[in-house]
N, C-alpha and C positions, 0 to 999 in steps of 0.2 A: 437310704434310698429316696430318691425323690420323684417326687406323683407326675404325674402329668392325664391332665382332665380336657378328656375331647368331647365332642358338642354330644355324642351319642354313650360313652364311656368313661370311663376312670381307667386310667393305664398308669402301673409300677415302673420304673426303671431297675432295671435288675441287671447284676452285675451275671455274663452267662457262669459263672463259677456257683450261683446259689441255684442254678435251674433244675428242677427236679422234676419228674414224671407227673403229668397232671396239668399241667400249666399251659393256661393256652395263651400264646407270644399271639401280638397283636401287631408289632412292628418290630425291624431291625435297626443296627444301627448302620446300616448301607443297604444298596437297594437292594431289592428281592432278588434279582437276576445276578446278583454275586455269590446266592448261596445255593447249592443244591436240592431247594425243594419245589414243591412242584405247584402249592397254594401260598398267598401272600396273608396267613394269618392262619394257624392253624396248633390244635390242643397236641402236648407232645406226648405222643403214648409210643412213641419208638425208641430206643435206647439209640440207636443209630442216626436216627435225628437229632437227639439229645448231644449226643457223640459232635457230632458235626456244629451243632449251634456252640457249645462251649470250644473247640478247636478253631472255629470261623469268626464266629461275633466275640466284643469286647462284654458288650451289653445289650439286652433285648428290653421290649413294653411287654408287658404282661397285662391281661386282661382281667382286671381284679374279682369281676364279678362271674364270666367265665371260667376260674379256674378257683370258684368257692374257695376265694382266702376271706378269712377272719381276721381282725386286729390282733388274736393271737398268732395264727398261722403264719402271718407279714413279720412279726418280733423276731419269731423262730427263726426267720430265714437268716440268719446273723455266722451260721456257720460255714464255714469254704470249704467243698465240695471239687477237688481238683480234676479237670478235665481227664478222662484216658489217656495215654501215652502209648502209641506203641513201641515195643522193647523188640529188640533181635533175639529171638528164642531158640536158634536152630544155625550152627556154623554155616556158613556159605560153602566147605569144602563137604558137607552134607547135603545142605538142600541142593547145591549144582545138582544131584541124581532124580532127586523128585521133579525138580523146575523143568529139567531137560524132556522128562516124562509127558508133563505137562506141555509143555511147550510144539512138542512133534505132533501130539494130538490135536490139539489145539492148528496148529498150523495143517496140517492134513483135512479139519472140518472147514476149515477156511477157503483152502482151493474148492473143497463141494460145494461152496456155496459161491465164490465165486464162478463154477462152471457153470452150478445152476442158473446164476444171472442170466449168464452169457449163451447157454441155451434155452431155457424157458420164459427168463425175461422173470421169474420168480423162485424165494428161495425159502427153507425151513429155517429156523432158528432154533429150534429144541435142541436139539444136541451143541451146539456152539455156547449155549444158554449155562449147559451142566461143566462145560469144561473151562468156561469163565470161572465159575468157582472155583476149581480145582488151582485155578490161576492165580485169585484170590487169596486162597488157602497158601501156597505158596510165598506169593508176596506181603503176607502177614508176618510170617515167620521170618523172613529176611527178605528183602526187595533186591539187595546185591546178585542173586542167583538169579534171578531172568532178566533183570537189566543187562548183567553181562551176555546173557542168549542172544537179546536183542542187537549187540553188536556184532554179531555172524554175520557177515551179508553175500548174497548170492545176487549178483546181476541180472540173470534168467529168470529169477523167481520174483521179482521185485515187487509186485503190485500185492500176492499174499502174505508175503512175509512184511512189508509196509503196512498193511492191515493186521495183523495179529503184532506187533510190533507198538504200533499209535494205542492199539488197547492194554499192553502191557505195563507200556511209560505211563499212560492216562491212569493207570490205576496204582501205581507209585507216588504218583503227583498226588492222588485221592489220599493215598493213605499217609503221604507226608502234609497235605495238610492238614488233614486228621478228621475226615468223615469215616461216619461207618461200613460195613458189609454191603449192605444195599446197596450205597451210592458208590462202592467201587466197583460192582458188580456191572451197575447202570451205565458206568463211566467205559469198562472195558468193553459193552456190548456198544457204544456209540464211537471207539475208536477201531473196533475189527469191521465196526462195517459202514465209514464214514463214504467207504470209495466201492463203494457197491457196484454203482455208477459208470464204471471206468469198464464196466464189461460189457456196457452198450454202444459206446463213441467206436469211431472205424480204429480196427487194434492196427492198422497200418499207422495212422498216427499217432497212437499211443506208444506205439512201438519204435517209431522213428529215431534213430542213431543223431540227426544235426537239428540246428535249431527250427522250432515250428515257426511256418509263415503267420503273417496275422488271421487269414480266413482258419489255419489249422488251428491257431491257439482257441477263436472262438468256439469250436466244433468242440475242444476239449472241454471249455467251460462249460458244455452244455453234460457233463458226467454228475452233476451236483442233483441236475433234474432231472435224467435218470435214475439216479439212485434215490432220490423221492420216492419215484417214480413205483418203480418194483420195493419200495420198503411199506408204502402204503398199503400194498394186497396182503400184507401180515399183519392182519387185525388184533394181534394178540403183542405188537413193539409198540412200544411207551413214546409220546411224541417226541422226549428228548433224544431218543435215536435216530430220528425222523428228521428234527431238525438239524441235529448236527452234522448228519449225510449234505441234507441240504445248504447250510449255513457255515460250512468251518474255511471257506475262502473270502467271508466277509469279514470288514477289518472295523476298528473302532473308528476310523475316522469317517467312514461313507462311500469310502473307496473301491470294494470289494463288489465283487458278484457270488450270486445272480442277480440280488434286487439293489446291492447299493443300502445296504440296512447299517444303523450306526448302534452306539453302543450300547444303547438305553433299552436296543431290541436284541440283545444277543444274552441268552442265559449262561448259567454256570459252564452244563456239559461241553458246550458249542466252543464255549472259550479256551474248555484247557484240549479240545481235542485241535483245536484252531493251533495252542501252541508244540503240542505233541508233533504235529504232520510235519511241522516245519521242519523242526530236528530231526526227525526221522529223515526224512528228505533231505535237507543239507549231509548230514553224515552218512548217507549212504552213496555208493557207487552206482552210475544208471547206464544204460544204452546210451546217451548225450552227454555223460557230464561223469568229470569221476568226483568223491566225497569230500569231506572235507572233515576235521578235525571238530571233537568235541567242543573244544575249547571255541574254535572260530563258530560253529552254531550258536553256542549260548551269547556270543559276541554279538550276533545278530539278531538275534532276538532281541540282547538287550536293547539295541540299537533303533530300533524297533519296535519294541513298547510304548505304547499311550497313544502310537497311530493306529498299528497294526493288532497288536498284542494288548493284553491285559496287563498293565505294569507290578499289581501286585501276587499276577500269577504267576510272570515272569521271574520276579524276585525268587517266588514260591522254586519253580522249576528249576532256577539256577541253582538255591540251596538241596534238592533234590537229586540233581542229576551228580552234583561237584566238579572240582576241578580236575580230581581223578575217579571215572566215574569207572564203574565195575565193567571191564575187559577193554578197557583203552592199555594199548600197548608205553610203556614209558621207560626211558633212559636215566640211570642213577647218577649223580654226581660224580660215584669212582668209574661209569664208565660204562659198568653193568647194564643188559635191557630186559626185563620181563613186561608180565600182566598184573594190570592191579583186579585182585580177587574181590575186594569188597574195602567200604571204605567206613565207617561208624561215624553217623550222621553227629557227634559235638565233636571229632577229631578229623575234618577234612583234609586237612592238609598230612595226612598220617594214614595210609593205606597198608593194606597187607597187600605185598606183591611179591608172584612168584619169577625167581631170577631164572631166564631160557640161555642168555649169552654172557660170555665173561667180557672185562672191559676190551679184550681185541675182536669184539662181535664174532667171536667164534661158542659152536655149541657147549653147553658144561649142563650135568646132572641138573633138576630141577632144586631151585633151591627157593623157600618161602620164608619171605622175612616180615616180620610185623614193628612197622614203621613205631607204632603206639608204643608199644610193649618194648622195646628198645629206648624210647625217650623216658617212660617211664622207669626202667629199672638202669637208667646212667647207663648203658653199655657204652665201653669205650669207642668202639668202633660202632657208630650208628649210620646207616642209609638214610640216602637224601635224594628226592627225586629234581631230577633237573630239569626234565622238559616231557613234554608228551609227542610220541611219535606217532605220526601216521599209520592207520593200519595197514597190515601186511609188510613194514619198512623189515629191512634186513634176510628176508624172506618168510617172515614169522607168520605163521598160518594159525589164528586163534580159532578156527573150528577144529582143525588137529589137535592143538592144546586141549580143550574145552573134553575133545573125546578120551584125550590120555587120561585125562583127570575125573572122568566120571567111570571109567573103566577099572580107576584104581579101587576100588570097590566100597569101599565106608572112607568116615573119614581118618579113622586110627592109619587107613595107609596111606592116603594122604599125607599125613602130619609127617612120616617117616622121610620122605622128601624134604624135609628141614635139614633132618644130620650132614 
């Protein structure tokens, strides 16, 4: 380990794999507004912080005399202490019943709080608070099962389900880059209610069907400071919900509104909910504009990174979301089309996807095949995915899907849909 001695201090270089409970980080090895915490120097007594410093940082300063290390205590640190991992604990063709559970709730305290905006001009967060967790909870055990929710879209419903949506992906992003409970909790409460806002601008042109004139577009801009606006009179939201209401349309280059702030001023939350809205938006269907393909969001984003976007969250996102991300509809090589159910994050290119049409796009029994588990056990005849379709293509309705399969009741009946 090598020292480094500042005018007021003596600081360790510490690899984050030796950091242990105790130690108070004095610097990182990238700026403070790339990692989710909320002080720029501070003793770790959270495991979640802990969590997040070894999954985020390479190496941290430690502060030798604040974190009472002895010339013994320093030797000792020679052991490698591997970061958390989170593991898929719970099939996808399982959690689909819980996530859905989750999810309706969840989206139900969303329009109330939406309503509330939009008639009191302020709204409760307790309850939205408790069912974050649940969400949490959820996306711990498998992230596949509400990501695939998240691709349901309803045109009519767009501004709540756009919100409880940003906060679902935001807290996938969290847990694929590997913070704790806290900061995914923190991450979903700043992506359910980034667009709070959007319940005060005239819903004539939020609602508007063709393109916004320029005086319409500015009137919209002004949803960022209303949603300040009414997040401020809840004295009990963390600033980082606060800001990222206000800040998730400002861009890394200086370009964005409302202030024109660059990147040095944009923290963690702000950032990944900055890249959530996007996708969200791009792949959903609206009143002006219809969706666009998984694949072509991440395109843009990429595209887009280091002006707009955070290039290493982006990266982050893409390996997140994949190329076949949970309930994108896709075409097999022989011809076949189903849903990809879930995809295991070191075999992207290898999803389990359930077959809906044979190669003459006509209906046939549901059939699940596991992309992985066919390369691994040599099956002769193996599936290949060929392209990703648009959703609804063929007539495939994935919220019908979505319902047959959570109706099937566990997942032993599920599985049966394999023979």
């Amino acid at each position: 380990m090598k020292r480094k001695v500042t005018r007021s201090r003596e600081t360790v270089k510490v690899p984050t794999d030796q950091l242990k409970l105790g130690m108070h980080v004095s610097e990182l090895d990238r700026p403070w507004l790339d990692a989710p915490f909320v002080f720029q120097g501070f003793p770790v007594h959270d495991e979640d912080d802990l969590l997040a410093l070894k999954n985020i940082c390479e190496f941290v300063y430690i502060d030798v005399l604040k974190s009472g290390m002895t010339p013994d205590v320093r030797s000792a640190m020679l052991g490698r202490n591997k970061p958390k991992q989170y593991t898929i604990t719970t099939p996808v063709e399982k959690e689909i019943q819980q996530a859905n559970k989750h999810y309706q709730k969840a989206y139900g305290e969303v329009e109330n709080i939406l309503d509330s905006a939009y008639r009191d001009g302020r709204i409760d967060t307790t309850e939205i608070r408790k069912l974050i967790k649940e969400c949490v909870d959820s996306i711990e055990r498998n992230p596949s099962a509400m990501m695939w929710l998240t691709r349901i879209k309803n045109v009519d419903k767009y501004t709540a389900e756009h919100c409880l949506n940003v906060g679902i992906l935001a807290i996938a992003l969290g847990r694929h880059v590997g913070v704790g409970r806290k900061h995914m909790e923190l991450l979903g409460l700043c992506g359910m209610l980034h667009d709070v806002g959007k319940m005060k601008v005239d819903q004539t042109i939020l609602n508007k069907p063709s393109r916004l004139t320029d005086k319409e577009f500015e009137h919209m801009k002004l949803h960022v400071v209303f949603g300040r606006e009414i997040l401020v009179e809840d004295k009990t939201l963390p600033n980082e919900v606060i800001g990222a209401a206000y800040n998730h349309h400002e861009r890394l280059d200086g370009k964005g509104y409302p202030l024109g702030m660059d990147a040095s001023a944009l923290n963690f939350y702000t950032k990944v909910v900055t890249i959530v809205d996007a996708y969200d938006a791009i792949t959903s269907q609206r009143c002006y504009s219809k969706g666009n393909t998984s694949a072509t969001a991440l395109k843009i984003l990429y595209e887009n990174s280091g002006s707009q976007f955070d290039p290493k969250l982006v990266v982050k996102f893409i390996e997140c979301i994949g190329i076949y991300p949970p309930g994108a509809l896709v075409e097999m090589a022989s011809g076949e089309v189903g849903v990809v159910l879930s995809v295991e994050p070191t075999n992207r290119l290898l999803p389990k996807v359930a077959l809906l049409l044979d190669a003459d796009k006509q209906p046939m029994p549901q059939k699940i095949v596991d992309l992985k588990a066919q390369r691994e056990a040599s099956a002769e005849a193996q599936h290949r995915v060929k392209t990703v379709l648009m959703d609804g293509s063929y007539g495939l309705d994935l919220a019908e899907f979505t319902q047959h399969n959570i109706n099937l009741g566990d997942a032993a009946n599920f599985q049966q849909e394999r023979e």
